[in-house]
Backbone as a chain_set.jsonl record, in Angstrom:
{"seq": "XXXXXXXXXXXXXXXXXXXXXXXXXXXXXXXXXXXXXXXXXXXXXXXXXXXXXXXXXXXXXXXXXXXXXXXXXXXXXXXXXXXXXXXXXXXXXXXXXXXXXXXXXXXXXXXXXXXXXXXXXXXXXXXXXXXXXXXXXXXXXXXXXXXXXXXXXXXXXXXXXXXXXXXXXXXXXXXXXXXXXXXXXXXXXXXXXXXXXXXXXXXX", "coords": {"N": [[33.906, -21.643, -1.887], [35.597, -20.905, 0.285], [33.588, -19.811, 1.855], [31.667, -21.538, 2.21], [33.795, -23.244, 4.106], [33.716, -20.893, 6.089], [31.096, -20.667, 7.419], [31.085, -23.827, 8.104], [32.963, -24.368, 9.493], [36.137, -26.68, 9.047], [36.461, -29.996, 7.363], [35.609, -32.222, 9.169], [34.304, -31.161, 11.319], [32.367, -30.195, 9.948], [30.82, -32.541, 9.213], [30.275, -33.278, 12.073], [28.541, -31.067, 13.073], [26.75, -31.488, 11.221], [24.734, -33.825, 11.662], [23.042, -36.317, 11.799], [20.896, -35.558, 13.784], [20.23, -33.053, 13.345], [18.549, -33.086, 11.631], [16.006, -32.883, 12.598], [15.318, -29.597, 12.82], [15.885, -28.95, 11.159], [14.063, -30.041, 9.137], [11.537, -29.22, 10.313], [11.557, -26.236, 8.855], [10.527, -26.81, 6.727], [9.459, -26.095, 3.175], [11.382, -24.307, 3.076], [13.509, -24.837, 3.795], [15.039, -25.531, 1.181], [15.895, -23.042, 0.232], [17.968, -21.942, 2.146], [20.897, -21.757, 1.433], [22.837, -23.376, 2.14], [25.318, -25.665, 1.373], [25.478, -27.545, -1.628], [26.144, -30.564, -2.673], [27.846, -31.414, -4.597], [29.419, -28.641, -4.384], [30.158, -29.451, -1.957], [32.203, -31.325, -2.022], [33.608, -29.882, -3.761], [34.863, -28.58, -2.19], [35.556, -29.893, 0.479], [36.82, -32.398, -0.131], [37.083, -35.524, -2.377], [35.797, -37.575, -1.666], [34.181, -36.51, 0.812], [31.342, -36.002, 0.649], [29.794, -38.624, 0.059], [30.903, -39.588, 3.052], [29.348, -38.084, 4.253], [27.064, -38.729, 3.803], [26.535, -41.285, 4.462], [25.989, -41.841, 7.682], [23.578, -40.736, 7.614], [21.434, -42.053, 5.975], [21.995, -45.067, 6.906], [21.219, -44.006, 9.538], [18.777, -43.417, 9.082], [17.709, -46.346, 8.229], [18.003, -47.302, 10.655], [16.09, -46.001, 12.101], [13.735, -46.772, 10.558], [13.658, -48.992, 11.37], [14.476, -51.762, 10.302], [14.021, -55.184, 9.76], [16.252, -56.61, 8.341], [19.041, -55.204, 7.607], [20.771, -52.613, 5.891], [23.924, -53.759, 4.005], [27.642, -52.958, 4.884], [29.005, -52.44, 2.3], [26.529, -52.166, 0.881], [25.241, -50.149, 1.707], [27.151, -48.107, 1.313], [27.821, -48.299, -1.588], [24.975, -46.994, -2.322], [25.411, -44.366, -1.041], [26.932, -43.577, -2.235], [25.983, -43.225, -5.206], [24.181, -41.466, -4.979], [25.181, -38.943, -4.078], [26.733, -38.758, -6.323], [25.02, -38.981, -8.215], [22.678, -36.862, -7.631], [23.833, -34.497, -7.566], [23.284, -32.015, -7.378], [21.699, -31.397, -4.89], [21.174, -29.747, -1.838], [23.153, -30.221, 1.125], [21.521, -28.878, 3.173], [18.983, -29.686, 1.709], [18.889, -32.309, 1.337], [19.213, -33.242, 4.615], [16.116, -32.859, 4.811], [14.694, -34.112, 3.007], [15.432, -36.762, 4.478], [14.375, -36.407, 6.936], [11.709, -36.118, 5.962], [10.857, -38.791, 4.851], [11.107, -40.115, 7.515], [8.652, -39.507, 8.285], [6.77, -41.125, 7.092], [6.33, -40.214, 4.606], [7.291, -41.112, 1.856], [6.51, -43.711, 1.643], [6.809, -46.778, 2.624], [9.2, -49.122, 4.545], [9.155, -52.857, 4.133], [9.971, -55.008, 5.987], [12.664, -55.782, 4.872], [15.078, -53.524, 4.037], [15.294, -51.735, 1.09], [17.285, -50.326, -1.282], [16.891, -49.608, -3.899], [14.037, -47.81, -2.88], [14.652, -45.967, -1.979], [15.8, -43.823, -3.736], [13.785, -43.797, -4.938], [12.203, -42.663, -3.18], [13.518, -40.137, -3.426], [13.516, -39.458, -5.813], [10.815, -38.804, -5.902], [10.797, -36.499, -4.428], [12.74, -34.835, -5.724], [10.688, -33.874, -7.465], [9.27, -32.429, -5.61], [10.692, -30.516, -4.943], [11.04, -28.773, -7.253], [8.816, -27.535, -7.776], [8.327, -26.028, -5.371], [10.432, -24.392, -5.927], [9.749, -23.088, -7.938], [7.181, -22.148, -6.928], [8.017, -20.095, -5.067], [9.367, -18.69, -6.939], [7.312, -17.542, -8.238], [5.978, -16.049, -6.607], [8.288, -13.956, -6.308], [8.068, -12.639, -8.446], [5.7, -11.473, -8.41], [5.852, -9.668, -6.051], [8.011, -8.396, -7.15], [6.275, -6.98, -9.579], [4.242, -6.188, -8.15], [5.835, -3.779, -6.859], [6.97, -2.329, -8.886], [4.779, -1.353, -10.098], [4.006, 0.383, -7.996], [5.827, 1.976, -7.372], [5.485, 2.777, -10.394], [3.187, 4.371, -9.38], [3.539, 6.346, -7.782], [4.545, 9.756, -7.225], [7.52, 11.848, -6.901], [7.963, 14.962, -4.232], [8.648, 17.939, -5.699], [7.304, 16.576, -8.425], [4.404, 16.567, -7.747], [3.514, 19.129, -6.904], [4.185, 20.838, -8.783], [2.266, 19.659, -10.775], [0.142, 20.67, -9.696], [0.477, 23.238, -9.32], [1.347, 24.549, -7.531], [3.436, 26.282, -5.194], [7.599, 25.465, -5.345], [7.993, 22.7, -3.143], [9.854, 20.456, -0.673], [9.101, 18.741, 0.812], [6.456, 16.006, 2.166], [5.612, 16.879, 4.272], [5.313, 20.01, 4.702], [4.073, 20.056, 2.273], [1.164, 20.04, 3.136], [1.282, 21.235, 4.574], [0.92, 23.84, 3.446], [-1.446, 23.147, 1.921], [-3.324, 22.971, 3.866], [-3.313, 25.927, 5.023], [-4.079, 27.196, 2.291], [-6.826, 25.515, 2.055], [-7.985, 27.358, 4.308], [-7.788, 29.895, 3.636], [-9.7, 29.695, 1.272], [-11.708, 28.868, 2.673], [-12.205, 31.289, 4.53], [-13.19, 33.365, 2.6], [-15.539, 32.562, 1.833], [-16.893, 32.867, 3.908], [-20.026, 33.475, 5.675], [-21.692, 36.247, 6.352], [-22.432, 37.915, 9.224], [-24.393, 38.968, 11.683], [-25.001, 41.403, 12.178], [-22.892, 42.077, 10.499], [-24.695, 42.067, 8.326], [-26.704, 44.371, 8.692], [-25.625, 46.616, 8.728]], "CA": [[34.414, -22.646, -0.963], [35.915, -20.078, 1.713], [32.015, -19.07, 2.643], [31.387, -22.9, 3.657], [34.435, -22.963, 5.646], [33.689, -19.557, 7.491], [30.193, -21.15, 8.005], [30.623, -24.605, 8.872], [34.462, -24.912, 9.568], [36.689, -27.826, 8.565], [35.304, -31.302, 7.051], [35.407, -32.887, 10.513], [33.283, -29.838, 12.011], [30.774, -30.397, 9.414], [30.584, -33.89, 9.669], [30.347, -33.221, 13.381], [28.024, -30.184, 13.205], [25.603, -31.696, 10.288], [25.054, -35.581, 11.666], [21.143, -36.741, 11.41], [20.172, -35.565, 14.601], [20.279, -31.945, 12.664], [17.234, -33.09, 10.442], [14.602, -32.127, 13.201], [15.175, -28.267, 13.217], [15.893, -28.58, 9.167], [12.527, -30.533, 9.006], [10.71, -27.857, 10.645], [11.64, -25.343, 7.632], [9.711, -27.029, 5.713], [9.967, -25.702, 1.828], [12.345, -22.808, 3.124], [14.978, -25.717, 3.519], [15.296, -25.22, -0.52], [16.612, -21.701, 0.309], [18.595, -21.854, 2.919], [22.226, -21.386, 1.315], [23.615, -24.545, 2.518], [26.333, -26.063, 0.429], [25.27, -28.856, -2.439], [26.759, -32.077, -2.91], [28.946, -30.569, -5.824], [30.259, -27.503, -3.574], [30.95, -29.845, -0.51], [32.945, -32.129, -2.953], [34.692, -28.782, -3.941], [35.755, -27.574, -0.591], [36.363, -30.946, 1.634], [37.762, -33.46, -1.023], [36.37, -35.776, -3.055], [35.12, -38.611, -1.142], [33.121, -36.179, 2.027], [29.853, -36.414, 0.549], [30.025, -40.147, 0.696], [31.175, -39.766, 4.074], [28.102, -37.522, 4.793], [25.482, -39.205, 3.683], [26.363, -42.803, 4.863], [25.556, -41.625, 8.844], [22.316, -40.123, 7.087], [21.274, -43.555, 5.657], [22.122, -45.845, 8.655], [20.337, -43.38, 10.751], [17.461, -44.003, 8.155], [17.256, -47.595, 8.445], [17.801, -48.078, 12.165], [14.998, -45.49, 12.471], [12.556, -47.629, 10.156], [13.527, -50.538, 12.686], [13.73, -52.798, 9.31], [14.568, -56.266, 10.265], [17.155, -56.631, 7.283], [19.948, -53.382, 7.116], [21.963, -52.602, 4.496], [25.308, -54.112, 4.693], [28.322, -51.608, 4.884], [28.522, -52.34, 0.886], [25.057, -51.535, 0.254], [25.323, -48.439, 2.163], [28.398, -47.282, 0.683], [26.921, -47.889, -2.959], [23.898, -46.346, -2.442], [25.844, -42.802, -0.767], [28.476, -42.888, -3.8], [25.298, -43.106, -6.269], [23.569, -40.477, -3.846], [26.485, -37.885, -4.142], [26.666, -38.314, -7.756], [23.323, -38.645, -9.349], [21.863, -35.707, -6.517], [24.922, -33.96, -6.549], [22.682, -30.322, -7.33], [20.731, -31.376, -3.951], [22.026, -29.612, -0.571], [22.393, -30.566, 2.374], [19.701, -29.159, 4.13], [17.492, -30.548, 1.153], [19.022, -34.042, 2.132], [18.136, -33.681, 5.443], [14.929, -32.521, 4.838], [14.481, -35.533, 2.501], [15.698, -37.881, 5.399], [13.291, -36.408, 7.62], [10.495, -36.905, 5.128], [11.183, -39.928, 4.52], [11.085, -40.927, 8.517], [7.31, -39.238, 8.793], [6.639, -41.798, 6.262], [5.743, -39.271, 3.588], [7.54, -41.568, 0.671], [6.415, -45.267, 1.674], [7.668, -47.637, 3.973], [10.474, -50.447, 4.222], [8.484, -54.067, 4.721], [10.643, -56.293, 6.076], [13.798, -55.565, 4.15], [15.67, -52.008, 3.061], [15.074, -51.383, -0.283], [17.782, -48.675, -1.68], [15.647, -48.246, -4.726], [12.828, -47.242, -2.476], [14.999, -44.734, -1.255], [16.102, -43.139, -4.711], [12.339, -43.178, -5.556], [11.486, -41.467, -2.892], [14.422, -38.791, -4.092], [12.796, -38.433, -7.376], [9.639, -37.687, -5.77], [10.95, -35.331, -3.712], [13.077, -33.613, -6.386], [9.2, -33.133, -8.167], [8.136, -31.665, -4.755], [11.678, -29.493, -4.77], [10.471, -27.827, -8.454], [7.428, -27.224, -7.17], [8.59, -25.004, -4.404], [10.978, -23.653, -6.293], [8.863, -22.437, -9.2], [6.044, -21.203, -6.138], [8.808, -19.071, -5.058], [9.631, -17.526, -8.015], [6.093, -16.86, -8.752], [5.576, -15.266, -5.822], [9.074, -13.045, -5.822], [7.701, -12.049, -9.452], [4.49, -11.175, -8.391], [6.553, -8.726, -5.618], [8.681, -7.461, -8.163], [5.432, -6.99, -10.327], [4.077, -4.749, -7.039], [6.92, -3.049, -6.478], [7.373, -1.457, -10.043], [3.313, -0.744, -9.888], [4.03, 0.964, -6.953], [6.98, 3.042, -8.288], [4.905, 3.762, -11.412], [2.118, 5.407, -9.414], [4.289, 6.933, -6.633], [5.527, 10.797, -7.92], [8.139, 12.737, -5.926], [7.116, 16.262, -4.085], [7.946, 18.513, -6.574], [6.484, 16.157, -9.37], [3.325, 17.093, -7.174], [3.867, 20.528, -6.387], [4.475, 21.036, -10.088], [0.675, 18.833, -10.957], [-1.098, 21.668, -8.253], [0.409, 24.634, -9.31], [1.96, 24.81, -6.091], [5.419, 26.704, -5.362], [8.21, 24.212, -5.041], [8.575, 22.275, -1.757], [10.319, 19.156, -1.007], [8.695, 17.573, 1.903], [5.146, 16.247, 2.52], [4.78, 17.82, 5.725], [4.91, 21.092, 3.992], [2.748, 20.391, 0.833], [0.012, 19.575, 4.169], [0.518, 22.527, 5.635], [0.219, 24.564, 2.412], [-2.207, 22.693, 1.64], [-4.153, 23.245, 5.015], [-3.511, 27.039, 4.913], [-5.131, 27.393, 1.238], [-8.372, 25.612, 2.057], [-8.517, 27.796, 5.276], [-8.017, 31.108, 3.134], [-10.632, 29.729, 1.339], [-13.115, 28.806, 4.013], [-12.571, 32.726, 4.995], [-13.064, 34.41, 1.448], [-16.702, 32.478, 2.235], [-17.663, 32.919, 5.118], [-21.163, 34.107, 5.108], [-21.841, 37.66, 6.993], [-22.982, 38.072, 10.712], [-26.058, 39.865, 11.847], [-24.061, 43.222, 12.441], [-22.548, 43.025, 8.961], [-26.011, 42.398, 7.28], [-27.541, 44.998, 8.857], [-24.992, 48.282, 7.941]], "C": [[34.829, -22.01, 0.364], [34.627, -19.876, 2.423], [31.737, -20.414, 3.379], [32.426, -23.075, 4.099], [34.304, -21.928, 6.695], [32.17, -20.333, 7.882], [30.391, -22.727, 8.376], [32.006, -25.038, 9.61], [34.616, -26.306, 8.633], [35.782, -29.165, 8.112], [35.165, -31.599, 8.689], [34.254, -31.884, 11.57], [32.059, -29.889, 11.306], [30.136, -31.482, 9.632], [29.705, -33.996, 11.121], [28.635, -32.186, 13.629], [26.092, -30.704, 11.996], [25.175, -33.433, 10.238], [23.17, -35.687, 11.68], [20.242, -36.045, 12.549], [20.102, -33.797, 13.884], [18.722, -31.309, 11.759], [15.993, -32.895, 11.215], [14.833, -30.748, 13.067], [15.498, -28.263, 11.278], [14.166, -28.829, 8.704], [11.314, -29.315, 9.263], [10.466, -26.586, 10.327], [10.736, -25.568, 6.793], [10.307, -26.994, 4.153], [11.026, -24.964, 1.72], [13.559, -23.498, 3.372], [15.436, -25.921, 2.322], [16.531, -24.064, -0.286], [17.292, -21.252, 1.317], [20.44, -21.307, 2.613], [22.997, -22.046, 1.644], [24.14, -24.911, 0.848], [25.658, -27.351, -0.281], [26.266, -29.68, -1.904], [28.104, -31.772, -3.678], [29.97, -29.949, -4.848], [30.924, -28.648, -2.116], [32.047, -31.066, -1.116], [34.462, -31.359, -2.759], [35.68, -28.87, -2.899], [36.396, -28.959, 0.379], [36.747, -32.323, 0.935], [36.117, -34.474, -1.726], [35.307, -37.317, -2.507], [34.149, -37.826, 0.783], [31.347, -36.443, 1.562], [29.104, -37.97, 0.977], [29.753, -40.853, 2.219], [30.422, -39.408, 5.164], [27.179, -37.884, 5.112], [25.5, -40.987, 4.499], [25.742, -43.057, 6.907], [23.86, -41.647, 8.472], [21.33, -41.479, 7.188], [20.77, -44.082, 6.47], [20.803, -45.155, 9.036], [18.801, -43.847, 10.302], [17.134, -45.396, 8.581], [17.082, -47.886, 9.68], [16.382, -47.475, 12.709], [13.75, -46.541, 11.878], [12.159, -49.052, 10.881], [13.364, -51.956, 11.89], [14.856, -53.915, 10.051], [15.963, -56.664, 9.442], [17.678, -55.162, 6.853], [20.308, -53.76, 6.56], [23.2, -53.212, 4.954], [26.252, -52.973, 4.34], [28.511, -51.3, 3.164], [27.978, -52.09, 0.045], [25.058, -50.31, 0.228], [26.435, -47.629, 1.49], [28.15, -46.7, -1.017], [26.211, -46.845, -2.906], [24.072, -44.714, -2.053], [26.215, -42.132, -1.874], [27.517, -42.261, -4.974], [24.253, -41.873, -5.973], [24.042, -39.148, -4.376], [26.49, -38.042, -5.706], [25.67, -38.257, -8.412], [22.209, -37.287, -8.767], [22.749, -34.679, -6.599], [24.689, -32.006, -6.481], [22.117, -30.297, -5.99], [21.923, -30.692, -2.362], [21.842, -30.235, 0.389], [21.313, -30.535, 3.534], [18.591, -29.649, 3.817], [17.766, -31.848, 1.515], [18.158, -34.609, 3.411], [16.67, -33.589, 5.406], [14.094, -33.723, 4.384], [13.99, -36.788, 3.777], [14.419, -37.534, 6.319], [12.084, -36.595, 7.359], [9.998, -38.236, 5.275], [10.569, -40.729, 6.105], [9.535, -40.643, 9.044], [6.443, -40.06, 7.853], [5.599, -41.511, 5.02], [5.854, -40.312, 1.774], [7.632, -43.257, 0.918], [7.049, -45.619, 2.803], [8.45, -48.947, 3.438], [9.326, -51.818, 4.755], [9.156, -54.924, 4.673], [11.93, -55.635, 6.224], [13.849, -53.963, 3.625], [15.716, -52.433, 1.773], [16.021, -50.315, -0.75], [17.08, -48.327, -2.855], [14.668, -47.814, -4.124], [13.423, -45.992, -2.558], [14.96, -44.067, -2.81], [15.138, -42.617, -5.533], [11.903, -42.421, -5.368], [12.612, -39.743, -3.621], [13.738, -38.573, -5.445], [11.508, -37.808, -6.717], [10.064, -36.549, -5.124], [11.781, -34.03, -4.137], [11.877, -33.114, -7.15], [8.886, -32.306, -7.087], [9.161, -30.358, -4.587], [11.379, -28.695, -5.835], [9.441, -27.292, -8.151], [7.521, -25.948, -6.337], [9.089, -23.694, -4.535], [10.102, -22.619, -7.327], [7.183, -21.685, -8.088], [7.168, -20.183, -5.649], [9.087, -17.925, -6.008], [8.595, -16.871, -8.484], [6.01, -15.748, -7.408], [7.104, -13.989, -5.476], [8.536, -12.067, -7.079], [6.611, -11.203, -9.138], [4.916, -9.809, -7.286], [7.052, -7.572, -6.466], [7.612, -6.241, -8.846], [4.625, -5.241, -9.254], [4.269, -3.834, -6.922], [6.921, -2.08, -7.621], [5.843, -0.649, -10.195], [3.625, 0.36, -9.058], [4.692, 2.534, -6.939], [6.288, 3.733, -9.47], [3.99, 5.005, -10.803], [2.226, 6.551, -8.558], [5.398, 8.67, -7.283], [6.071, 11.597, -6.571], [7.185, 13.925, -5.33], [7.327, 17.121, -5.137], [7.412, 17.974, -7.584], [4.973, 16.7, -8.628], [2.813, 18.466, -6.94], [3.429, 21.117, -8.18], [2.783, 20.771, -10.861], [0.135, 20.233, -10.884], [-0.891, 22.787, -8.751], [1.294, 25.51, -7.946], [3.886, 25.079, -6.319], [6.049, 25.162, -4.696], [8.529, 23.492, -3.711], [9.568, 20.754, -1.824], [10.433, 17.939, -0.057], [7.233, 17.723, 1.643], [4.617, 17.121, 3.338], [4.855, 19.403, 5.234], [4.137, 21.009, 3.082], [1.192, 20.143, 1.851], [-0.438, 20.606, 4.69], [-0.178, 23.82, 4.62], [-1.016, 24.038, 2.101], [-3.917, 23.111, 2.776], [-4.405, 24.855, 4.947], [-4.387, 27.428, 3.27], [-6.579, 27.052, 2.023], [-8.523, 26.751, 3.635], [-8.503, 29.539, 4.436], [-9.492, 31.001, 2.131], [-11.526, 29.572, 1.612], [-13.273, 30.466, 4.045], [-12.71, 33.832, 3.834], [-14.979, 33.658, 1.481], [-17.567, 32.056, 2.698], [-18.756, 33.768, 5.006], [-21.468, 35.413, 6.51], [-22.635, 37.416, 7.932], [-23.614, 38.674, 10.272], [-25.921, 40.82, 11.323], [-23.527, 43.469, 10.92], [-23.304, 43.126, 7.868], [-26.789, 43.815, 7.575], [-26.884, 46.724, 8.139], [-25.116, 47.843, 6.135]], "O": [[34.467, -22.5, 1.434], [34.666, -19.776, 3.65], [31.602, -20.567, 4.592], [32.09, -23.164, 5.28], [34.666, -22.023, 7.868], [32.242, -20.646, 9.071], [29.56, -22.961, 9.253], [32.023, -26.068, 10.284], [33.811, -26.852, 7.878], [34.611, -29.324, 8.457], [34.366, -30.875, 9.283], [33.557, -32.316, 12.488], [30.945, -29.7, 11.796], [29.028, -31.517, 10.166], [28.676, -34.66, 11.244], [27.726, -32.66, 14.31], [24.915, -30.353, 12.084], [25.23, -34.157, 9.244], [22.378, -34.762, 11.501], [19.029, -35.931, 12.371], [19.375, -33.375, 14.784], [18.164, -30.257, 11.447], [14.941, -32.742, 10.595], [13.742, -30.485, 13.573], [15.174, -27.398, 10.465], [13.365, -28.073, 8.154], [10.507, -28.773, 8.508], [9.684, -25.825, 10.898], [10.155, -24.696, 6.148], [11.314, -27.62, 3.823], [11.65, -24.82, 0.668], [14.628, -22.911, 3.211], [16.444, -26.628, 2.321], [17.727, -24.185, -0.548], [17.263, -20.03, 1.467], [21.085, -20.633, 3.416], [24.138, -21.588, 1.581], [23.696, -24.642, -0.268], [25.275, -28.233, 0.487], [27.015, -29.515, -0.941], [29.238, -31.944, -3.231], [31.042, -30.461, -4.526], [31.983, -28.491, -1.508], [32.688, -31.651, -0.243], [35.548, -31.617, -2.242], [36.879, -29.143, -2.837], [37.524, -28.966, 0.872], [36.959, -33.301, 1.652], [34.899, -34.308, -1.655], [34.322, -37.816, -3.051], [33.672, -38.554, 1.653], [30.45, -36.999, 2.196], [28.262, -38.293, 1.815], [29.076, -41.805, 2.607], [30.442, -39.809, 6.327], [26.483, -37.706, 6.112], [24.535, -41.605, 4.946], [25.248, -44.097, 7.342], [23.06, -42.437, 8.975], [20.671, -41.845, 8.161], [19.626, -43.955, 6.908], [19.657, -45.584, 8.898], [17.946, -44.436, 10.964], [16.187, -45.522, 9.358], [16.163, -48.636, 10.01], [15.644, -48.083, 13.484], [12.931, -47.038, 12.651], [11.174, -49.783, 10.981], [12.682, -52.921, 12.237], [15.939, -53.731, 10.608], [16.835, -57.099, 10.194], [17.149, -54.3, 6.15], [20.43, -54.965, 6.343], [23.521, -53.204, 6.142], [25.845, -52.075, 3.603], [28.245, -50.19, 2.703], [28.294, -51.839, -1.118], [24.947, -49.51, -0.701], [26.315, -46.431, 1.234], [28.201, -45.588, -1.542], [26.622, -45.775, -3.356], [23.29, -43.863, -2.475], [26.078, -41.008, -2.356], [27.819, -41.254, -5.613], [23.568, -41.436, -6.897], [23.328, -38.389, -5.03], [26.094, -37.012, -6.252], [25.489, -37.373, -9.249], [21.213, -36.878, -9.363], [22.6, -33.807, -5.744], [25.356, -31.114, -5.957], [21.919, -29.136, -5.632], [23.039, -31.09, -2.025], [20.789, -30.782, 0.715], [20.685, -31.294, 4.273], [17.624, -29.986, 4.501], [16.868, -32.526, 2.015], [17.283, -35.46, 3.572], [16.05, -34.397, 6.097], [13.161, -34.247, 4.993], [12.943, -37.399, 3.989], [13.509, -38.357, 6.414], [11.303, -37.111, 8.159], [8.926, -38.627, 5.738], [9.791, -41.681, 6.053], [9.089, -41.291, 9.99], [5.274, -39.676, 7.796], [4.615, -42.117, 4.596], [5.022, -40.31, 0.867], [8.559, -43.958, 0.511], [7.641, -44.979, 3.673], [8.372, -49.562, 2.374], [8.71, -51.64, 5.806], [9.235, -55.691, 3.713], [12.335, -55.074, 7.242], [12.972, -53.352, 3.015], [16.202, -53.518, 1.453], [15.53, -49.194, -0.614], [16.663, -47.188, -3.062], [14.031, -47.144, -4.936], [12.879, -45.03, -3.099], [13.808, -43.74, -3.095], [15.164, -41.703, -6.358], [11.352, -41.575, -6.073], [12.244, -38.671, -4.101], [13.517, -37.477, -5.959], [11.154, -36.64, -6.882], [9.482, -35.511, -5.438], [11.812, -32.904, -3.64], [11.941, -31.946, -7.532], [8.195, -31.335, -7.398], [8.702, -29.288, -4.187], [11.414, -27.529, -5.442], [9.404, -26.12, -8.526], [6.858, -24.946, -6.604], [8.82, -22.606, -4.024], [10.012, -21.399, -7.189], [6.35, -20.906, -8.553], [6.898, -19.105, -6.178], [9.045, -16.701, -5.88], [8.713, -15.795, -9.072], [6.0, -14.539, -7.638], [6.999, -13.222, -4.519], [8.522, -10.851, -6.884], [6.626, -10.096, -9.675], [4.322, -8.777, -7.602], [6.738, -6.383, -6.529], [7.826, -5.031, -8.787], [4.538, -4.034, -9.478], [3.459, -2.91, -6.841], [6.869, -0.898, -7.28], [5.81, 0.566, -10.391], [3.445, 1.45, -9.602], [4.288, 3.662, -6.654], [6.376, 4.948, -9.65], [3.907, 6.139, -11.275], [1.428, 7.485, -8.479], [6.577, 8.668, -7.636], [5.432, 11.899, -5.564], [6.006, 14.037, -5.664], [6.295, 17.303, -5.783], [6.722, 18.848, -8.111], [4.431, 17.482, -9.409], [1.614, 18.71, -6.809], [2.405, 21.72, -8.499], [2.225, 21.706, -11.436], [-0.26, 20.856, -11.87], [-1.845, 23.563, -8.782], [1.641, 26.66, -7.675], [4.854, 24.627, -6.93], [5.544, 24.255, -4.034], [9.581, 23.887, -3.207], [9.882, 20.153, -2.851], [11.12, 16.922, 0.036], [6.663, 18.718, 1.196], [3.629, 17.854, 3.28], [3.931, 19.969, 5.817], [3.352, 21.948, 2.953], [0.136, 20.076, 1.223], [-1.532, 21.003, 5.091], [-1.198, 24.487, 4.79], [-1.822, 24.965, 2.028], [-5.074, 23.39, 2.462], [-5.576, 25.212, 4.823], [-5.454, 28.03, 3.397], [-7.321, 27.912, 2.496], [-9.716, 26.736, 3.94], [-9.369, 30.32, 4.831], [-10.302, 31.928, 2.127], [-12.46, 30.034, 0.958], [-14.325, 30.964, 3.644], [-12.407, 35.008, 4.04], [-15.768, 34.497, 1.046], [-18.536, 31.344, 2.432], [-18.63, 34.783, 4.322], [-21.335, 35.027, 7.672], [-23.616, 36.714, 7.685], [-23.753, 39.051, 9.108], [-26.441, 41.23, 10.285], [-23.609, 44.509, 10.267], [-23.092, 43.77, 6.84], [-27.458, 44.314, 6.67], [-27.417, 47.575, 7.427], [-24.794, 48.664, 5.276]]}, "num_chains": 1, "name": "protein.A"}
């Protein structure tokens, strides 16, 4: 709880600091708005009482509907429901996945409003979009595995200098740039053990 106050300050600072117009530069993360380190629903519960989430998401919303330009908004009742049930049935989802959601949502990735707001549309689209949040998550992990997987390859086939030194026969060093130069001076002793005899030393 101290880490999201040193990052976003006080509720009123977040509020302030995380209002809809936020969800273009979140949007533009893309999948990497999963992993961002922003505070859940849960944790912002924790830290700024028990009714901020609520208080979060109901700007969110709004902003939602006035953007869809539906002829029939929610009334403040609707909207209030639909945050409370938001905040508790989501409450693993962060905020930057929210916005990210919201911004989804307004490129009209998860349907459209006809006519009238729908809040189950909305909650639909949240399930789809927690399928497209597993998704991301589980390509992530494949791909930190598949690093990992690299990494230890890498380490297996990777031996210190004297592990090398030791291989060769070679006295102990404990830099490359010396096993190079030894290395360089051998083959040049043996370039000159045969070298094939001038004129002058065939002829005596």
């Amino acid at each position: 709880m101290m880490l999201v106050r040193q990052r976003y300050g006080n509720r009123n600072e977040f509020l302030t600091s995380q209002n809809p117009d936020t969800q273009i530069s979140v949007g533009r993360l893309g999948d990497q708005a999963h992993f961002t380190g922003s505070p859940s629903l849960a944790v912002l519960k924790k830290t700024y009482g028990e009714n901020l989430p609520t208080m979060w998401l109901m700007p969110q919303i709004l902003d939602l509907v006035v953007y869809c330009n539906s002829k029939s908004t929610l009334n403040e009742q609707q909207a209030q429901f639909l945050a409370e049930a938001i905040a508790h049935e989501y409450y693993f989802l962060s905020s930057d996945e929210l916005m990210l959601f919201f911004y989804r949502f307004k490129l009209g990735k998860y349907g459209h409003f006809y006519g009238t707001v729908d809040p189950m549309r909305i909650t639909q689209a949240l399930d789809t979009f927690c399928d497209e949040r597993l998704r991301a998550i589980a390509e992530r992990d494949k791909q930190e595995e598949e690093r990992r997987r690299a990494e230890e390859e890498k380490n297996a086939t990777t031996i210190n200098c004297e592990e090398y030194c030791e291989r060769h026969g070679y006295p102990v060093m404990h830099s490359i740039t010396d096993i190079i130069f030894y290395e360089m001076a051998r083959e040049a002793e043996e370039a000159a053990k045969v070298k094939p005899p001038t004129d002058c030393e065939s002829k005596s």
